[in-house]
C-alpha positions as CSV (number, residue, x, y, z in Angstrom):
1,X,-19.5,-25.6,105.6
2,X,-22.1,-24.1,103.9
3,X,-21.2,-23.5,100.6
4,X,-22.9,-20.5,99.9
5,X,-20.4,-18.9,103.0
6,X,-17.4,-20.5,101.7
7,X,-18.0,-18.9,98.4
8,X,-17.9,-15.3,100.0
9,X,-15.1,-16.2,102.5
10,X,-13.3,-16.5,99.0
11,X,-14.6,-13.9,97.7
12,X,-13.2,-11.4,100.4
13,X,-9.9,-13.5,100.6
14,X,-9.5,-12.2,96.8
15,X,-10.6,-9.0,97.5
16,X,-8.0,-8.8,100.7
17,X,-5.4,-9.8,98.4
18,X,-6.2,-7.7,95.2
19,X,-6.1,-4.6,98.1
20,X,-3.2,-5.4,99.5
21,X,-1.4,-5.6,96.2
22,X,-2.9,-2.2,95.3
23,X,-1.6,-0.8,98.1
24,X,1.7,-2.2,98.2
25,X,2.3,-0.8,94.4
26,X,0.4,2.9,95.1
27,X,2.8,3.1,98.2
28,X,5.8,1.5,96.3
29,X,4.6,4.3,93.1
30,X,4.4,7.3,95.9
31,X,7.7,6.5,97.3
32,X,9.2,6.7,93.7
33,X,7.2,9.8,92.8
34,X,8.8,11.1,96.1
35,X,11.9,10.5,95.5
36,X,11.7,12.1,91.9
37,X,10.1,14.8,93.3
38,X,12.9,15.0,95.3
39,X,15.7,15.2,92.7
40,X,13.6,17.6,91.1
41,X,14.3,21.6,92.6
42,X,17.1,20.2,93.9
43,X,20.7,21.8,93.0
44,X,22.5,19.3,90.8
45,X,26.0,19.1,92.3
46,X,26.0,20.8,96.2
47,X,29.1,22.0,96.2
48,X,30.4,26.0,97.0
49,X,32.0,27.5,94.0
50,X,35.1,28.1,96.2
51,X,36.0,24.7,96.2
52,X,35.6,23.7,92.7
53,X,39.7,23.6,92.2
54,X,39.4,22.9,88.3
55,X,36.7,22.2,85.7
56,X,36.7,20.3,81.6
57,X,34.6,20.7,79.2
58,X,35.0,17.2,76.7
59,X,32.6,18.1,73.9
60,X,31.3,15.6,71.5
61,X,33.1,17.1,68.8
62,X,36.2,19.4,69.2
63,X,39.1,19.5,71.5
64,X,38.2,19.4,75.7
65,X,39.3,22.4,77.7
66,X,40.5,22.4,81.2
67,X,40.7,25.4,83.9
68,X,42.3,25.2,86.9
69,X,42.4,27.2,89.8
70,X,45.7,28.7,90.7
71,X,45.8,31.1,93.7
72,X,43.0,33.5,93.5
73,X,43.2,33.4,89.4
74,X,41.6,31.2,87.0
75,X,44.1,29.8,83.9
76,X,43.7,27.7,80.9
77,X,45.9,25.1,81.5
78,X,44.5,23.1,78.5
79,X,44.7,22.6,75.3
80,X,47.4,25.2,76.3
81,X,48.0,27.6,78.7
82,X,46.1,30.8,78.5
83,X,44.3,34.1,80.5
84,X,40.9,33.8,81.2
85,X,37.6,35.4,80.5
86,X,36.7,36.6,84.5
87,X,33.2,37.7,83.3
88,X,33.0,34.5,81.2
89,X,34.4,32.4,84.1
90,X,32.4,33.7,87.0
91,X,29.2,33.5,84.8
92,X,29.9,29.8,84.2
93,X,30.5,28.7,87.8
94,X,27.5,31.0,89.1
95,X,25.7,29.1,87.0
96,X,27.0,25.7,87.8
97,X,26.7,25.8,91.2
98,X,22.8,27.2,91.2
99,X,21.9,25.1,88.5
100,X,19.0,22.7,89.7
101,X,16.5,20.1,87.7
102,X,13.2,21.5,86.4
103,X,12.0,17.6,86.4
104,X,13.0,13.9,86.8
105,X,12.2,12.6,83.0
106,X,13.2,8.9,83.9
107,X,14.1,7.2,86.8
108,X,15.5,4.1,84.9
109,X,15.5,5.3,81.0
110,X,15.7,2.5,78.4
111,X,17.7,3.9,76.0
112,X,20.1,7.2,76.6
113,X,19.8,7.5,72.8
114,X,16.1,9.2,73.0
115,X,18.2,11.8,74.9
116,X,21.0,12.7,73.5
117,X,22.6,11.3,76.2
118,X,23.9,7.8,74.6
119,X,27.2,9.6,73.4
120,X,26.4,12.8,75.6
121,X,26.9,16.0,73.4
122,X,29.3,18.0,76.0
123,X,30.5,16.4,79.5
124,X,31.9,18.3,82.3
125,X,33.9,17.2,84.7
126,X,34.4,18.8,87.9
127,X,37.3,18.5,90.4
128,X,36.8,19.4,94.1
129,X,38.7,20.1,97.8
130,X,35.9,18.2,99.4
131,X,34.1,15.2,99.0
132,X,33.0,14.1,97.0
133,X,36.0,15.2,95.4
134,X,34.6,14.5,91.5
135,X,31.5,15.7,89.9
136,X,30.5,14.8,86.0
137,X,27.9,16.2,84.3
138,X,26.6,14.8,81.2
139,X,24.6,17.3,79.0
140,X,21.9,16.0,75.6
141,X,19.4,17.2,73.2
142,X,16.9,19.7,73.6
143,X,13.6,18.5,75.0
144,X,10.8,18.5,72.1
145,X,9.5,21.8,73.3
146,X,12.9,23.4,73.7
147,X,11.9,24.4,77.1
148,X,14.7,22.5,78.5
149,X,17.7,19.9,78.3
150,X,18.0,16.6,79.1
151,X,21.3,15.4,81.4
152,X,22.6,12.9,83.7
153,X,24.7,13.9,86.9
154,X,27.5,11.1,86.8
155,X,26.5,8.2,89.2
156,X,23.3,8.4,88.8
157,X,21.1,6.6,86.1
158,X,18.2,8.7,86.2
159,X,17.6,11.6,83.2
160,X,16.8,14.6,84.6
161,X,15.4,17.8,82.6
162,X,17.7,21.4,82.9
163,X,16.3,25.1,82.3
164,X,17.2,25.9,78.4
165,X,18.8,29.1,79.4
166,X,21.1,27.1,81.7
167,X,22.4,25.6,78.1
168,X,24.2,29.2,76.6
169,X,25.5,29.3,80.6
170,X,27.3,26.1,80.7
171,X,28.4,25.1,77.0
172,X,31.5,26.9,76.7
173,X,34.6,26.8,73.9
174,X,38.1,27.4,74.5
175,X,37.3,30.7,72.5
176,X,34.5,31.8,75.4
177,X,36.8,31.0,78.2
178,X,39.9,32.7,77.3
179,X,41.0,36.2,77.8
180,X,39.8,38.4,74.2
181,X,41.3,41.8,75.1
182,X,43.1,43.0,72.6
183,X,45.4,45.2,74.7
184,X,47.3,44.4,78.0
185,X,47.4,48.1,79.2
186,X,45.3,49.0,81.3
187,X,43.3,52.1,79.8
188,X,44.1,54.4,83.1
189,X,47.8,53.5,82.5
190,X,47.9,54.8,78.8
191,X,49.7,57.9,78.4
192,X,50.8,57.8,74.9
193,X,48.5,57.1,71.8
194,X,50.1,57.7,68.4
195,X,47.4,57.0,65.7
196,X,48.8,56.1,61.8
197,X,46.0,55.7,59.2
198,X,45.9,56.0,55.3
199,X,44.4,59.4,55.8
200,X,46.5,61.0,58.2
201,X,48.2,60.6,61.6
202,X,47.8,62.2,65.1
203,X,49.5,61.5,68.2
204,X,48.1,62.4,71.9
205,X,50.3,62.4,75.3
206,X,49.0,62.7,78.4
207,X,50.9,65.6,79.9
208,X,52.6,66.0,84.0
209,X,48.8,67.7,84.7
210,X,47.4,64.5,83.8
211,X,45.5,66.4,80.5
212,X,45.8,65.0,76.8
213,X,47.6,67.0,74.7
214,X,47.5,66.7,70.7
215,X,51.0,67.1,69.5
216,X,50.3,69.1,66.0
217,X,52.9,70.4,66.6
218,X,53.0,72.6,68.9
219,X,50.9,70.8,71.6
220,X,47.5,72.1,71.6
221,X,45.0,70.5,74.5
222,X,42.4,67.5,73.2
223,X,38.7,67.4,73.5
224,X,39.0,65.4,77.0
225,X,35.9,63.6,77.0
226,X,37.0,62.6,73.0
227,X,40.1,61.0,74.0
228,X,38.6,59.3,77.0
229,X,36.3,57.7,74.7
230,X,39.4,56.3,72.4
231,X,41.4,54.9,75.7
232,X,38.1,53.6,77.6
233,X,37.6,51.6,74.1
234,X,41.1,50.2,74.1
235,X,40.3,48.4,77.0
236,X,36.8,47.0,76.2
237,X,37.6,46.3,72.9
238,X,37.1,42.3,72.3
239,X,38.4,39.6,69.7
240,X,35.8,38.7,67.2
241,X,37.3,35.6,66.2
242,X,41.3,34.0,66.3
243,X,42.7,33.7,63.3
244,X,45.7,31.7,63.9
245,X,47.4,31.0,67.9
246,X,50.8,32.3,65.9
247,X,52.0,35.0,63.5
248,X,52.5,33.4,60.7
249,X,52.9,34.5,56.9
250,X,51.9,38.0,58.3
251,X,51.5,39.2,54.5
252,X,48.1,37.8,54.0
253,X,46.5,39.8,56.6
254,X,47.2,43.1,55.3
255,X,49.3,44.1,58.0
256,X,52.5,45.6,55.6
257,X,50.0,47.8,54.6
258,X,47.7,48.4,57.5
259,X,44.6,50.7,58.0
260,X,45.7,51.5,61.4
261,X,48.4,51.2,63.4
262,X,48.8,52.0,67.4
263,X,51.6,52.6,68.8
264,X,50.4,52.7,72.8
265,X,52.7,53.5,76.1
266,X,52.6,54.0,79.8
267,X,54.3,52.9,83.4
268,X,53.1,49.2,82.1
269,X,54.9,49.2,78.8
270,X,54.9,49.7,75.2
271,X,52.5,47.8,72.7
272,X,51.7,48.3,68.8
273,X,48.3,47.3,67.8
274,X,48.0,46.6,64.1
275,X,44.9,46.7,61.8
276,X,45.6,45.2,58.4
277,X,42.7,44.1,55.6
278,X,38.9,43.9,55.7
279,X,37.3,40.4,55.9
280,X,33.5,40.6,55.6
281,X,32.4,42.9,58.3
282,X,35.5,42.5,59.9
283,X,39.2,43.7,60.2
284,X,42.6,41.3,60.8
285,X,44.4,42.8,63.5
286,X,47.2,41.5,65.6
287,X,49.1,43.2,69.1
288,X,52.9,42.8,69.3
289,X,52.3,42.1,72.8
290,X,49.8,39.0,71.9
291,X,50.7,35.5,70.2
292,X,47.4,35.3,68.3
293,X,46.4,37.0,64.9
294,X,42.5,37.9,65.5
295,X,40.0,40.1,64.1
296,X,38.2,43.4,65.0
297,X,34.7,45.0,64.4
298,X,34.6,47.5,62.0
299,X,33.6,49.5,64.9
300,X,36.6,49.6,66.5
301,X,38.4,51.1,63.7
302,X,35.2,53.7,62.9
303,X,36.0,54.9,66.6
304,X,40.2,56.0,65.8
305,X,39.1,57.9,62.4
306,X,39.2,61.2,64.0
307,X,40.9,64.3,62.6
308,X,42.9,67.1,64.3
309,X,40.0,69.0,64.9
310,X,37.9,66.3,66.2
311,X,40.6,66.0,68.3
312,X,41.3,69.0,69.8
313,X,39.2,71.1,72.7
314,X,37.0,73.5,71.5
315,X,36.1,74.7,74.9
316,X,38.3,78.0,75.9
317,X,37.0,77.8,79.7
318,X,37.0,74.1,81.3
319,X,35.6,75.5,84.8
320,X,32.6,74.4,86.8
321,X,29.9,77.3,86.8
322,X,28.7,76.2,90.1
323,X,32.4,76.6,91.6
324,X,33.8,80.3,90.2
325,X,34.1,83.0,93.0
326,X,36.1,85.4,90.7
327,X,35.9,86.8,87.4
328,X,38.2,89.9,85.9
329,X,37.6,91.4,82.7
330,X,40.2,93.6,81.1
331,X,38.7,95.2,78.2
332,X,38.2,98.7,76.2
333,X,36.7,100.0,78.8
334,X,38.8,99.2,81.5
335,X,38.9,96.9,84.1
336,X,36.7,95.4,86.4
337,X,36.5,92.4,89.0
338,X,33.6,91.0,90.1
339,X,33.7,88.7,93.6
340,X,31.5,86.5,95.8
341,X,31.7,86.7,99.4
342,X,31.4,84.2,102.3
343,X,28.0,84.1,101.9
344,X,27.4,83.4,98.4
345,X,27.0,87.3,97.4
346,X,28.3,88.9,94.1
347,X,29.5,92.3,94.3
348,X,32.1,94.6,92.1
349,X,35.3,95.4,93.7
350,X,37.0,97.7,91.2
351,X,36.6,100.0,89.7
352,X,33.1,100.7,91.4
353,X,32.5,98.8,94.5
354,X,28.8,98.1,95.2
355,X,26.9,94.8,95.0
356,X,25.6,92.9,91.9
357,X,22.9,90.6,91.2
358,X,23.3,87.1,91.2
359,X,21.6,86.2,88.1
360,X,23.1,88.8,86.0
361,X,26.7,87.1,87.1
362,X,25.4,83.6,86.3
363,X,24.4,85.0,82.9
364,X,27.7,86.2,82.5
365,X,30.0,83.6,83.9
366,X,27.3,81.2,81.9
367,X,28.5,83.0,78.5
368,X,32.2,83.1,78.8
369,X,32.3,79.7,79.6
370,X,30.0,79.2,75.8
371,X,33.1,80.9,74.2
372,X,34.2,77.5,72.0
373,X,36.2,77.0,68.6
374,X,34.2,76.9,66.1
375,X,37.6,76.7,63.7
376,X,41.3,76.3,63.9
377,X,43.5,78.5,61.2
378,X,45.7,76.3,59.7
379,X,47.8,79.3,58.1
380,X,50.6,80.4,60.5
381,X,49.0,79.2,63.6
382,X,51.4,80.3,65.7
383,X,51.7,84.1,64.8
384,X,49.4,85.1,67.3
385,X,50.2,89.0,65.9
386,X,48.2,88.1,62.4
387,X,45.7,87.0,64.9
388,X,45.3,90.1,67.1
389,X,46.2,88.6,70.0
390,X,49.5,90.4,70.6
391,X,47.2,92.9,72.1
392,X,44.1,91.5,72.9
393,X,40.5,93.5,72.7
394,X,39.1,91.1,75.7
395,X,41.2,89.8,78.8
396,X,38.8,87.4,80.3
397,X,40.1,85.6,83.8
398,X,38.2,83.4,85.9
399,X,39.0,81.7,89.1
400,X,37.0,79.0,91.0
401,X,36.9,75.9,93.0
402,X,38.2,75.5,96.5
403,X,42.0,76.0,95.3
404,X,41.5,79.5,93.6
405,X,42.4,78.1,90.1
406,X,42.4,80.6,87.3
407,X,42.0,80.1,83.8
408,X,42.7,83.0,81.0
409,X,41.4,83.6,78.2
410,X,42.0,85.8,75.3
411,X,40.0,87.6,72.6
412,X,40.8,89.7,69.5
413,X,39.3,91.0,66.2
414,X,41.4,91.0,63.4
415,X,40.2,90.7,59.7
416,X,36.7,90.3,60.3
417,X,37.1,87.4,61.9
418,X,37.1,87.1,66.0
419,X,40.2,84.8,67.4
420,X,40.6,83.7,71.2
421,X,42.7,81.5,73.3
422,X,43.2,80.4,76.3
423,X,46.8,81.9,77.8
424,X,48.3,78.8,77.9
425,X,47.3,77.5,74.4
426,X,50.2,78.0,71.8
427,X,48.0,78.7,69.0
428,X,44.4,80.2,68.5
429,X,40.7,79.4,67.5
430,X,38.1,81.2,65.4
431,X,34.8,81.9,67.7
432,X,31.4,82.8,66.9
433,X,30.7,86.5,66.7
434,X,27.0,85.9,68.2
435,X,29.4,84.0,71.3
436,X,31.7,87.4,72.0
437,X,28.1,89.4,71.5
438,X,25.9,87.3,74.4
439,X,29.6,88.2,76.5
440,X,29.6,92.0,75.8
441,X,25.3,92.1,76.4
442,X,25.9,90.6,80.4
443,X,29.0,92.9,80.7
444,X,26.5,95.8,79.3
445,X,23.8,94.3,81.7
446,X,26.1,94.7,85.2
């Protein structure tokens, strides 16, 4: 053969060869960029969250913690046995069970060391009611841009990179998981709230009428939407920090001389909550219905600080404007009753009887619901003669809402000073001359 042809029979033999080889690796590279692609997007462990049936947490350092599923609740059942945190909880397994890989960083890594991984700084291990029954995820060090974690799914050797806000959703401490109210009541269930602290006391019932009542003595209505605020924050308020699992050596706390004490009822029991010494920006504080000694936030305690008067209602009238139908006036000169008909109409009954203008009603049903304490006498509360209120100047009575319901009020002059209270209130209130005034100018007006 001529030698010139064999030399380019070679040549293309080489050249087959070197593209065969080529495309042998590019497939062989595509399939594995494939496959990473693959793992990338993908949710980490398919499983529903209903059948995860309990989950660890083994950190690198510190003790694990397991939660198991019993019933329809969520316990600690280690490193003892403990409520949970249901926002906490649920958070966690939401989070678990959506979490997916924002990359493949190796399919086969040389050392687990570069990531954290090689011991892994937190595992979590994962117990099912389906197959596969076990899931372990191994979480590592931050990626160099922070824009992410590195972790392995158990079984599987490659490293794959998680979201960093995943990180704050699935590192959790025994402290995160477990329960951090600091009452067991439940706020609706409160009816009793008796309130010691270094300046004073105050205690508030909730009466048959399901209204707070401050007991000065005598009982004397509360601000409603004041107390409210107190109960709703007994059952938000949160643990800071435990202290110690046990009461122990109780002394060092402050608690034999406390800055508050709660003494708390209702249909679900009786509880004290305790408030002893300041540490840092924070209080000790311990619940006789608790094992733990924890602190508070100094804002819990700046919320009970409250004084009779902050305390009590300073409204006379309680009614809905939009829903009165009725008001009677008994005053020096005479009486008179003003009512809406069927169709929304004012009109005077008695002693005239001809119709009125809305707006001028609204202006005055508008006013004597403005009537509000702007005082309490402290001196002889309850000798409603000193007061003028024996016989009062003003008679005001109001009904509204689809029951009829009427509420009283009562207003005198005595001393210079104008007094009122509502009919059923025990004791009265100083109100603002320029209040009575705007009263007397829409009487004057109809």
């Amino acid at each position: 053969m001529n030698k010139k042809y064999l030399n380019t029979l070679i040549a293309l033999a080489v050249l087959a060869g070197l593209w065969g080889a080529f495309t042998y690796f590019g497939r062989k590279k595509s399939a594995k960029a494939a496959k990473s692609a693959t793992a990338a997007g993908q949710k980490i462990f398919p499983v529903a969250r209903g059948h995860i049936t309990s989950f660890t947490f083994k950190p690198q350092d510190g003790e694990a913690v397991t939660c198991a599923r019993q019933g329809s609740a969520w316990v600690i059942t280690e490193p003892r046995k403990l409520a949970t945190d249901s926002s906490t909880l649920d958070g966690f397994l939401k989070s678990l069970t959506s979490a997916s890989a924002s990359e493949v960083v190796a399919e086969h890594p040389v050392s687990l060391k570069d990531f954290g991984l090689d011991p892994p700084q937190e595992t979590i291990e994962i117990s099912t009611d389906q197959k596969p029954a076990k899931f372990t995820l191994l979480m590592g060090s931050s990626t160099p841009t922070n824009q992410g974690f590195y972790a392995q799914v158990g079984g599987h050797e490659r490293v794959i990179m998680l979201a960093s806000s995943l990180k704050d959703s699935l590192e959790k401490s025994l402290f995160d998981l477990r329960n951090k109210s600091v009452v067991t009541l439940e706020s609706g269930q409160v009816d009793h709230l008796a309130a010691t602290l270094k300046s004073g006391s105050y205690t508030l019932v909730k009466n048959p009428e399901g209204v707070w009542d401050l007991m000065l003595p005598p009982a004397v209505r509360a601000d409603r939407f004041t107390v409210e605020g107190l109960v709703d924050e007994l059952g938000s308020a949160s643990m800071k920090s435990i202290v110690e699992e046990s009461k122990k050596d109780l002394g060092k706390y402050g608690f034999s001389n406390p800055t508050l004490t709660l003494h708390l009822s209702g249909p679900g029991g009786r509880q004290t909550l305790v408030v002893g010494k300041k540490s840092g920006d924070q209080y000790y504080a311990m619940n006789t219905a608790l094992d733990p000694v924890f602190t508070l936030g100094s804002d819990f305690l700046n919320q009970f600080q409250k004084s009779a008067s902050d305390l009590r209602s300073k409204d006379l009238f309680t009614y809905s404007t939009f829903e009165v139908n009725k008001v009677v006036v008994d005053g020096p000169g005479g009486r008179r009753v003003f009512e809406q008909n069927k169709n929304n109409k004012w009109s005077e009954t008695s002693p005239a009887n001809k119709m009125e203008p809305g707006p001028k009603l609204e202006t005055l049903i508008d006013n004597l619901r403005d009537l509000s304490a702007t005082s309490f006498p402290k001196k002889n509360p309850t000798d409603l003669a000193a007061y003028g209120l024996i016989k009062p100047l003003y008679t005001f009575q109001v009904q509204s809402g689809k029951q009829n319901k009427t509420q009283t009020v009562e207003v005198a002059k005595a001393g210079g000073h104008i007094y009122a209270r509502r009919s059923s209130d025990l004791v009265p209130a100083e109100v603002s001359e320029k209040a009575l005034s705007a009263v007397e100018e829409a009487l004057g007006a109809l």
